[in-house]
C-alpha positions in Angstrom: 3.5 9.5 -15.6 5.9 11.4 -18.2 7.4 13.1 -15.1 7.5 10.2 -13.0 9.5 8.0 -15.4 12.4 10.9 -15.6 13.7 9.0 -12.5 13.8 6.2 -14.1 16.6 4.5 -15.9 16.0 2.2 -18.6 19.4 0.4 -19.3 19.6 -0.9 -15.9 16.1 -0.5 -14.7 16.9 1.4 -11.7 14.7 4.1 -9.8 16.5 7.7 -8.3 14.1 8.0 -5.6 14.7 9.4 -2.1 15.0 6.7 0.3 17.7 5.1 -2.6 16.1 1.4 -3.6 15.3 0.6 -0.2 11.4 0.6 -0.8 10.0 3.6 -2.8 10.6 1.9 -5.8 8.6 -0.7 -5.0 6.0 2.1 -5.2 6.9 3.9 -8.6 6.3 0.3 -9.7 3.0 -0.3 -8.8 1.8 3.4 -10.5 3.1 2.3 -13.5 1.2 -1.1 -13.0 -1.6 1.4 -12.8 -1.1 3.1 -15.6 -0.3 0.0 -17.9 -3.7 -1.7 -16.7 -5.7 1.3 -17.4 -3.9 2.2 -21.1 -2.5 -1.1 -22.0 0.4 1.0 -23.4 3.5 -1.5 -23.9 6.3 1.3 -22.8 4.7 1.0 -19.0 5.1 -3.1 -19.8 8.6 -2.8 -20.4 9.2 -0.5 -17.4 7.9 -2.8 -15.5 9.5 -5.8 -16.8 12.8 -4.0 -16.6 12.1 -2.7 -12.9 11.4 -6.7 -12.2 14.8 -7.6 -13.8 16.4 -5.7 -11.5 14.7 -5.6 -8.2 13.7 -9.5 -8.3 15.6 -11.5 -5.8 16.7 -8.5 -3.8 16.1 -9.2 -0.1 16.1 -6.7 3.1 17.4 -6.1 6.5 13.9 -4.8 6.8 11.3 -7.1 6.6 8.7 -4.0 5.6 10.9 -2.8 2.0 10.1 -6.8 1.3 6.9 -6.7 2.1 6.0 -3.5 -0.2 8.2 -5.5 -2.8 6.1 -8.3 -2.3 2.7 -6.6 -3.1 4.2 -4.9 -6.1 4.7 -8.4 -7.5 1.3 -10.0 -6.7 -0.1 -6.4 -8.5 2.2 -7.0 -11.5 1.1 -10.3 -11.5 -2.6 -9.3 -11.6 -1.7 -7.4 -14.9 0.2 -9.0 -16.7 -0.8 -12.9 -15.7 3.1 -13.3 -16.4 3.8 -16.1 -13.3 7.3 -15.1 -12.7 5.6 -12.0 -10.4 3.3 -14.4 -8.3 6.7 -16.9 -8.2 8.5 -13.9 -6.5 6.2 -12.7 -4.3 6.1 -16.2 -2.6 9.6 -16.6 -2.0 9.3 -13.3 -0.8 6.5 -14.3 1.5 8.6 -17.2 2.8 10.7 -14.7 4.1 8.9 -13.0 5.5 7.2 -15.4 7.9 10.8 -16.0 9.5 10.4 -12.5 11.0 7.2 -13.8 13.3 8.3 -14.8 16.5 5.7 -15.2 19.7 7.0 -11.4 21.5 4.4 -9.6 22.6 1.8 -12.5 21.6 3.0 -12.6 17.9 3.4 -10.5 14.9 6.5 -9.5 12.5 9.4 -7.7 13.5 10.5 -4.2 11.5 13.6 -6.0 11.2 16.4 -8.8 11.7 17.5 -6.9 14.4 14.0 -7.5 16.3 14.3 -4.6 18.5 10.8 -3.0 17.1 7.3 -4.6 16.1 5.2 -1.7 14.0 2.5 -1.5 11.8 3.5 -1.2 8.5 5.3 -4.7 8.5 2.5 -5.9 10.3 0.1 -4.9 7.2 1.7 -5.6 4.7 2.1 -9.1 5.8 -1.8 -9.4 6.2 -2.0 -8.0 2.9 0.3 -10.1 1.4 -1.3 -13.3 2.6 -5.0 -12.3 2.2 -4.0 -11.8 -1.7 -1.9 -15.2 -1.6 -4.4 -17.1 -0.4 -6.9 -15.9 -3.5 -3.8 -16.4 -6.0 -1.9 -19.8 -4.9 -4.1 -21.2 -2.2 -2.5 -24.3 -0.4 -5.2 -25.4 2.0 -6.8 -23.7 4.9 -4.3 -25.8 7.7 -1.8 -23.9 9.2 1.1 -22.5 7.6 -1.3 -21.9 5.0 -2.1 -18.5 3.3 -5.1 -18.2 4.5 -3.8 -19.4 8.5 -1.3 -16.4 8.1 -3.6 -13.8 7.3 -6.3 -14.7 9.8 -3.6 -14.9 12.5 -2.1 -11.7 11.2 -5.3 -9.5 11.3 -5.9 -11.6 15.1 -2.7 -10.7 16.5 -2.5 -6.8 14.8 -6.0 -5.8 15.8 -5.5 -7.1 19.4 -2.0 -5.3 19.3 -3.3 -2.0 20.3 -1.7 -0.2 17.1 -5.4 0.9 16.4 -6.2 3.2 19.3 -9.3 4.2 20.4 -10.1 6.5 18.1 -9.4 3.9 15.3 -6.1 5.4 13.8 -3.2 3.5 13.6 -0.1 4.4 15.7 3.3 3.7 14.4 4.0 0.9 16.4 4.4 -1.0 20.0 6.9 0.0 23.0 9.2 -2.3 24.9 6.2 -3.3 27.1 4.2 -4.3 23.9 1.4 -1.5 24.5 1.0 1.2 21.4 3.5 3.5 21.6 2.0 6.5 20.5 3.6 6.9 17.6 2.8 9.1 14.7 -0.5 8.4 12.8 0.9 8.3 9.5 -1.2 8.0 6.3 0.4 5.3 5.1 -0.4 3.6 8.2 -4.3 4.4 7.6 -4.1 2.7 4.1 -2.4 -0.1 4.0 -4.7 -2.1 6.5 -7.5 -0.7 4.4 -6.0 -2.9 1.6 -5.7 -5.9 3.7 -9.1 -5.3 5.2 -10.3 -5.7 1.8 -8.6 -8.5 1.0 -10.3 -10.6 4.4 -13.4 -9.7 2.7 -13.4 -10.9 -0.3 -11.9 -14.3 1.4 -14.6 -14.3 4.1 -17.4 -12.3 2.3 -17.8 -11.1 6.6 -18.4 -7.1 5.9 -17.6 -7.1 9.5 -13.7 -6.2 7.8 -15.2 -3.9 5.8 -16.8 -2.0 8.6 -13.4 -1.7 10.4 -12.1 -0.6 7.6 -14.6 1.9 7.2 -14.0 2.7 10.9 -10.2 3.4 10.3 -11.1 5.3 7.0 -13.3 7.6 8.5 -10.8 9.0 10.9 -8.6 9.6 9.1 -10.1 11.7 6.5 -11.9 13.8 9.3 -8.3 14.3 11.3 -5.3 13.8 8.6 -6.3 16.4 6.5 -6.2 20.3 6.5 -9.5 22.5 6.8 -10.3 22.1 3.3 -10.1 18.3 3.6 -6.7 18.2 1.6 -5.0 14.9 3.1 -1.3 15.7 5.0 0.8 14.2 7.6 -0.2 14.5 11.6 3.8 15.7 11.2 6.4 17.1 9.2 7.8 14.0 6.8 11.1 13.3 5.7 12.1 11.5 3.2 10.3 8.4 3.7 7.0 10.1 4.0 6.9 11.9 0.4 4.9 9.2 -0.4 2.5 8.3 2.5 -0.6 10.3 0.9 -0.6 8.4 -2.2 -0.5 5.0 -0.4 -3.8 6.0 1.5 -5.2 7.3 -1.5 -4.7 4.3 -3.1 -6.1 2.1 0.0 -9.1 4.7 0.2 -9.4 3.4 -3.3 -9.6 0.5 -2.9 -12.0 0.3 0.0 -14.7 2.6 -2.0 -14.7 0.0 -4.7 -15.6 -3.0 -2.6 -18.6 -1.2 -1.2 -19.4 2.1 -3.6 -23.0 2.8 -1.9 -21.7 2.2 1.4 -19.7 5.2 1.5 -19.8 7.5 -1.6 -18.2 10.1 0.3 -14.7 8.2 0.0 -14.9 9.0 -4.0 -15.9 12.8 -3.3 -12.6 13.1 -0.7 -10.6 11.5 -3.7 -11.5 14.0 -6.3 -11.3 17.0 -3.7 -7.9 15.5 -3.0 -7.5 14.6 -7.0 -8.3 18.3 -8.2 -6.3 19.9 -5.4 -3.2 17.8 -5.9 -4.0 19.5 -9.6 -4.3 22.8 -9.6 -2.5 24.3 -6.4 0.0 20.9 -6.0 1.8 20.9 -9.6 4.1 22.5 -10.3 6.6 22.7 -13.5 6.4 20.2 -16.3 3.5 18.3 -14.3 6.2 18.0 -11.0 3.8 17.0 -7.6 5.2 18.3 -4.9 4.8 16.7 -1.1 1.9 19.1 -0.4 -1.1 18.6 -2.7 -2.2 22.1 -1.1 -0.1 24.0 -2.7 2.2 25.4 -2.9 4.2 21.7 -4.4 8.1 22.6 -4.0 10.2 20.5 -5.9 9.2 17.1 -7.0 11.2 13.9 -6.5 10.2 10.6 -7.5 8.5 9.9 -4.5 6.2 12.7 -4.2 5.7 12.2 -7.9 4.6 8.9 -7.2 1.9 9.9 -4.6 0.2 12.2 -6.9 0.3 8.8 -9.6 -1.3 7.1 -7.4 -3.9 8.8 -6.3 -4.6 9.9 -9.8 -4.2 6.2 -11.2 -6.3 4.9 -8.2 -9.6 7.0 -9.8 -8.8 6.7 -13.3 -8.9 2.2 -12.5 -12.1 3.0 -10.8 -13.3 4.9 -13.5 -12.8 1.9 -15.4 -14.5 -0.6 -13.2 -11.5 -0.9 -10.7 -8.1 -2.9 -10.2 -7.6 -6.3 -11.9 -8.7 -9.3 -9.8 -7.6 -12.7 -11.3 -10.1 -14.2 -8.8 -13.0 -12.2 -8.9 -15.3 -15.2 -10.2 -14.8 -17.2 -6.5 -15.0 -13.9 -4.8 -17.9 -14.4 -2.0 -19.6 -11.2 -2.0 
């Protein structure tokens, strides 16, 4: 975390990472959310209220760098209890819906432009509104949290995103089939998130069996022979952090169910002590490949390795804070 917060700059609370402040902030963020809940150390706080004074009200071209925005907020929120997070992450929501449109049957565009419907937005709307709906419910009619998330998760897994051998492709073509696109981790963890999330609303474990679906391949075809997680591709600069996202989803998935597949927590820690010892480089640096050897670290590849690492240390301390855990079904 030392490492990570070298690209950050406290007097104006602005994050040097490689895609600019576009979205990977939004990620540095939520490691340090991590690393607050699980220390309770007050520097992290005031990174994180000082990240918040600058990012709040910024607004995209792109309704995905919202959306990650977005669930940063709800996280920080979660934390801290501080409502100015949860008051930002609805107005960001509100946004958001004005990207849905009825084009290939529904979903959100990648952008204002709306040349391009994908995944990522796609997911992180349904995570969005499955966590909404637990935080500031306003009915179960439509327009409500809930209606979004149900119609989200309808539309997505209808889409054909998720091929047949449950891994998510980047995105749909100009005839609205899957376009082949790259199975990127990030891709793989996000929905696990959402997935979650539609449990815990529902308590129906039928989401947590697609989940588990989409899990499984992905840690038996994006990884390397030793089961080291990497990209189906070469990554540029947006992908630096794609592992850590799935990590974190992986996560997240394992903690809702923890007998139903112990082998997710075994991949973390062969991932966790990889990342570790053939992955780190000088003054704690991650690089982009957790097999070694790491290259130079930037903030976002410093941010992966955070959260993946922050990810086990919360569930070694009983998992992520849920403000809504006593109404939660299961």
């Amino acid at each position: 975390m030392a490492r990570l917060l070298r690209f950050f700059r406290r007097r104006d609370g602005r994050w040097r990472t490689p895609t600019g402040e576009a979205w990977q902030p939004a990620l540095a963020i939520e490691a340090v959310i991590n690393a607050y809940e699980r220390t309770g150390d007050t520097g992290y706080r005031d990174v994180i209220e000082r990240s918040f004074a600058r990012y709040r009200g910024r607004r995209s071209h792109f309704y995905d760098d919202d959306g990650w925005y977005l669930n940063t907020w709800v996280r920080a929120y979660d934390v801290t209890g501080d409502p100015k997070y949860l008051d930002e992450a609805e107005a960001l929501f509100a946004k958001l819906t004005q990207g849905w449109d009825d084009v290939c049957g529904g979903g959100l565009w990648w952008n204002a432009d709306r040349g391009y419907k994908n995944a990522i937005t796609n997911e992180l709307f349904l995570l969005a509104a499955a966590r909404l709906h637990r935080r500031a419910p306003r009915g179960t009619g439509p327009g409500s949290y809930l209606d979004w998330a149900l119609r989200e998760w309808e539309w997505l897994s209808a889409s054909g995103m998720i091929n047949a051998d449950h891994q998510v492709n980047d995105g749909l073509d100009t005839n609205c089939a899957n376009n082949g696109g790259p199975t990127w981790t990030y891709n793989q963890g996000v929905i696990l998130s959402g997935l979650v999330e539609l449990w815990r609303i529902t308590g129906d474990r039928g989401y947590l069996a697609r989940a588990q679906q989409i899990a499984d391949a992905a840690i038996t075809t994006s990884v390397d022979a030793d089961s080291v997680l990497c990209e189906p591709r070469a990554v540029g600069a947006d992908g630096y952090v794609f592992k850590g996202i799935f990590a974190q989803g992986l996560a997240r998935l394992y903690h809702a169910d923890r007998d139903g597949r112990p082998g997710y927590r075994a991949f973390l820690d062969t991932n966790a002590d990889r990342l570790w010892h053939a992955g780190r480089g000088l003054r704690h640096g991650f690089g982009v490949n957790w097999a070694g050897p790491p290259g130079r670290a930037n903030a976002a590849t410093q941010t992966a390795g955070a959260l993946l690492l922050g990810s086990i240390a919360l569930l070694d301390a009983g998992g992520e804070a849920d403000p809504t855990v006593r109404s939660n079904p299961a």
